[in-house]
C-alpha positions as protocol buffer text, in pm:
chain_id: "A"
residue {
  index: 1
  type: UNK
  ca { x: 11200 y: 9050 z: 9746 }
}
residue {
  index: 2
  type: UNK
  ca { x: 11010 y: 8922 z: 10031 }
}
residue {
  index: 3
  type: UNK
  ca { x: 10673 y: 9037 z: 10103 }
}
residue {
  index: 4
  type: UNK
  ca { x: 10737 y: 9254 z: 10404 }
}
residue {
  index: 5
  type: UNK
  ca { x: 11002 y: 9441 z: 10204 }
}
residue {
  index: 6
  type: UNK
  ca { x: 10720 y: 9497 z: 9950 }
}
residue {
  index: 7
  type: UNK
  ca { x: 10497 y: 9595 z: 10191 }
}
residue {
  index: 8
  type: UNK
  ca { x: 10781 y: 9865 z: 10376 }
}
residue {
  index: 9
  type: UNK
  ca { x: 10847 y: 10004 z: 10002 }
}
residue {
  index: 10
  type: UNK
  ca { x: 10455 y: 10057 z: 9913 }
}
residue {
  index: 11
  type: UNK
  ca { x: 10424 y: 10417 z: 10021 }
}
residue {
  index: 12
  type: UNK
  ca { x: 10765 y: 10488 z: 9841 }
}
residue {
  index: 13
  type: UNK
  ca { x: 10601 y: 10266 z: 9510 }
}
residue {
  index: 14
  type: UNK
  ca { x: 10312 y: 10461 z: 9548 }
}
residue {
  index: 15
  type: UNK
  ca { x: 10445 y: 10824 z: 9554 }
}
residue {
  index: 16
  type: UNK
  ca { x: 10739 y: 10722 z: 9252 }
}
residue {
  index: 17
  type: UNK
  ca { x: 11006 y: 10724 z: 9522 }
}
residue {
  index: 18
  type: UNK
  ca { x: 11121 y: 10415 z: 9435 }
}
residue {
  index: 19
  type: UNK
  ca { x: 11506 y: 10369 z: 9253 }
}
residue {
  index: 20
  type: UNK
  ca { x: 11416 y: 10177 z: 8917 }
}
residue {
  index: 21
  type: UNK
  ca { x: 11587 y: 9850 z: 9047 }
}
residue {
  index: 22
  type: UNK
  ca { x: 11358 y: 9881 z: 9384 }
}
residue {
  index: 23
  type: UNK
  ca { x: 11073 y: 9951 z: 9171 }
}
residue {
  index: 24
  type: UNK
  ca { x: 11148 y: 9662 z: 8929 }
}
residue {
  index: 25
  type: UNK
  ca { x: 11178 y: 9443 z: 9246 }
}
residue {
  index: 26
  type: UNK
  ca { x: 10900 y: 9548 z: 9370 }
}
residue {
  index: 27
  type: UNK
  ca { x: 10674 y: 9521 z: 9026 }
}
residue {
  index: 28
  type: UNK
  ca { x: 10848 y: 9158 z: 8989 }
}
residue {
  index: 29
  type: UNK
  ca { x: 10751 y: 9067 z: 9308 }
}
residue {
  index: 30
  type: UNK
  ca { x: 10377 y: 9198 z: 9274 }
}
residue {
  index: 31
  type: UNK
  ca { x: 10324 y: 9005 z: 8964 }
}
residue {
  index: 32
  type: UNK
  ca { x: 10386 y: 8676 z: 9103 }
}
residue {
  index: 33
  type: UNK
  ca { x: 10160 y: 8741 z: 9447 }
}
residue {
  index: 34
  type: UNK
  ca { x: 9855 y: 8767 z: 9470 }
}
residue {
  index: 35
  type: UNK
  ca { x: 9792 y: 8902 z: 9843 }
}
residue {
  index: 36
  type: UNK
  ca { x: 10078 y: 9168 z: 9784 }
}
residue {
  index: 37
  type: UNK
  ca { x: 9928 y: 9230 z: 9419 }
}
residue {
  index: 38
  type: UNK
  ca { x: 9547 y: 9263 z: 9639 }
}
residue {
  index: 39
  type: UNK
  ca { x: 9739 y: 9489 z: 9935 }
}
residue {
  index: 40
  type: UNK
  ca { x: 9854 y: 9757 z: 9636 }
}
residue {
  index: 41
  type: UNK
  ca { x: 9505 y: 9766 z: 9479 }
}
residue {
  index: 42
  type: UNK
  ca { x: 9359 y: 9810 z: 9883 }
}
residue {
  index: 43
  type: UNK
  ca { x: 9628 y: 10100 z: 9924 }
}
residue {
  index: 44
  type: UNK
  ca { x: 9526 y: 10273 z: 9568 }
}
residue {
  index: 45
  type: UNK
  ca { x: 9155 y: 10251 z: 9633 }
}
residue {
  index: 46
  type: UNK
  ca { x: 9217 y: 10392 z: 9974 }
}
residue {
  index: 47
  type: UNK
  ca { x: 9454 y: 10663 z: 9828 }
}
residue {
  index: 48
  type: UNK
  ca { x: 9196 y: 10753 z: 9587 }
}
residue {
  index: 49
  type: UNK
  ca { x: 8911 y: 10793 z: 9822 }
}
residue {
  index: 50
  type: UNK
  ca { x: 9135 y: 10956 z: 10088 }
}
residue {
  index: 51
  type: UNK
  ca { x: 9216 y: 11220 z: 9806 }
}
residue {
  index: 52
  type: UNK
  ca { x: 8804 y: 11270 z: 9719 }
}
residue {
  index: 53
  type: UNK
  ca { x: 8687 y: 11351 z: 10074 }
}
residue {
  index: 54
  type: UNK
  ca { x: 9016 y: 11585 z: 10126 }
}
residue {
  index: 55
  type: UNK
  ca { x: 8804 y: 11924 z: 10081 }
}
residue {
  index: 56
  type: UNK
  ca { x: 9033 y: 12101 z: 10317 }
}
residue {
  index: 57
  type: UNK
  ca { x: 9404 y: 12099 z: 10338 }
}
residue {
  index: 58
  type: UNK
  ca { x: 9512 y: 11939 z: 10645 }
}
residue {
  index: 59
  type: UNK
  ca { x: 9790 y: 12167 z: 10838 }
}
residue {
  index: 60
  type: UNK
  ca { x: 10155 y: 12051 z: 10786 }
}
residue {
  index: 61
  type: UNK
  ca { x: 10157 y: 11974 z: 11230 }
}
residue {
  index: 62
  type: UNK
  ca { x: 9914 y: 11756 z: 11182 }
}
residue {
  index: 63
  type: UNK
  ca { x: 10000 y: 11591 z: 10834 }
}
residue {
  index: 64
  type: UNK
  ca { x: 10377 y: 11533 z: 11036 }
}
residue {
  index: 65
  type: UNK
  ca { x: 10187 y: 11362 z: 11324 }
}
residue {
  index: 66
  type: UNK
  ca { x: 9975 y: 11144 z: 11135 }
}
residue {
  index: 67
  type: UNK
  ca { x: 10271 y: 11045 z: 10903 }
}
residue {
  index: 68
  type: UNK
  ca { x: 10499 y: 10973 z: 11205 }
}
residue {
  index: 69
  type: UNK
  ca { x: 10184 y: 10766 z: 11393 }
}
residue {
  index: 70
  type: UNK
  ca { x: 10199 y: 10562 z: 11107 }
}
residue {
  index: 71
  type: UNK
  ca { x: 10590 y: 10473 z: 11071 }
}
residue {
  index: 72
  type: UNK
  ca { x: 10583 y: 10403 z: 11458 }
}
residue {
  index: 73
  type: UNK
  ca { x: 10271 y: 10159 z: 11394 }
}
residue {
  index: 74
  type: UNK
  ca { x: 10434 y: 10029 z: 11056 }
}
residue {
  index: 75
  type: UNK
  ca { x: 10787 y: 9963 z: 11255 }
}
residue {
  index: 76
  type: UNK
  ca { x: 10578 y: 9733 z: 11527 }
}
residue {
  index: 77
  type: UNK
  ca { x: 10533 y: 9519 z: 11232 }
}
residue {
  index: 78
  type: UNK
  ca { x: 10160 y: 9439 z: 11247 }
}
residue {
  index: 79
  type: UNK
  ca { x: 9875 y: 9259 z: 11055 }
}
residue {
  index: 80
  type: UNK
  ca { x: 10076 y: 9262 z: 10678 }
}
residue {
  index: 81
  type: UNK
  ca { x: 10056 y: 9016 z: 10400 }
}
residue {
  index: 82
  type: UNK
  ca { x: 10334 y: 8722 z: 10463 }
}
């Protein structure tokens, strides 16, 4: 698995969505590099805080926009680890 796969499949990792031989891929992959191993401690840390300031539910509308702003962004391919 190439990094950019890695980096498609971390939300998926993340949330457990992954089929075990994705997931052993991707944990494979992780423990030989370090700036994919450094992006999935970056997305937990930012998962965890994210989850700590979230006093208020946000509505479903806006939960769908912000999740489909960030596919369209992700699918441009921009700044990830090589």
């Amino acid at each position: 698995m190439k990094c950019r796969e890695v980096v498609e499949l971390m939300t998926d990792y993340l949330e457990g969505a992954l089929s075990a031989i994705d997931r052993h891929r991707f944990e494979e992959h992780i423990a030989g590099c370090d700036g994919c191993r450094a992006y999935l401690e970056q997305m937990r840390i930012t998962l965890s805080q994210v989850h700590r300031l979230a006093d208020e539910p946000i509505p479903e509308r806006v939960q769908e926009q912000l999740l489909e702003a960030f596919r369209s962004w992700k699918s441009t391919g921009r700044s990830t680890p090589s």
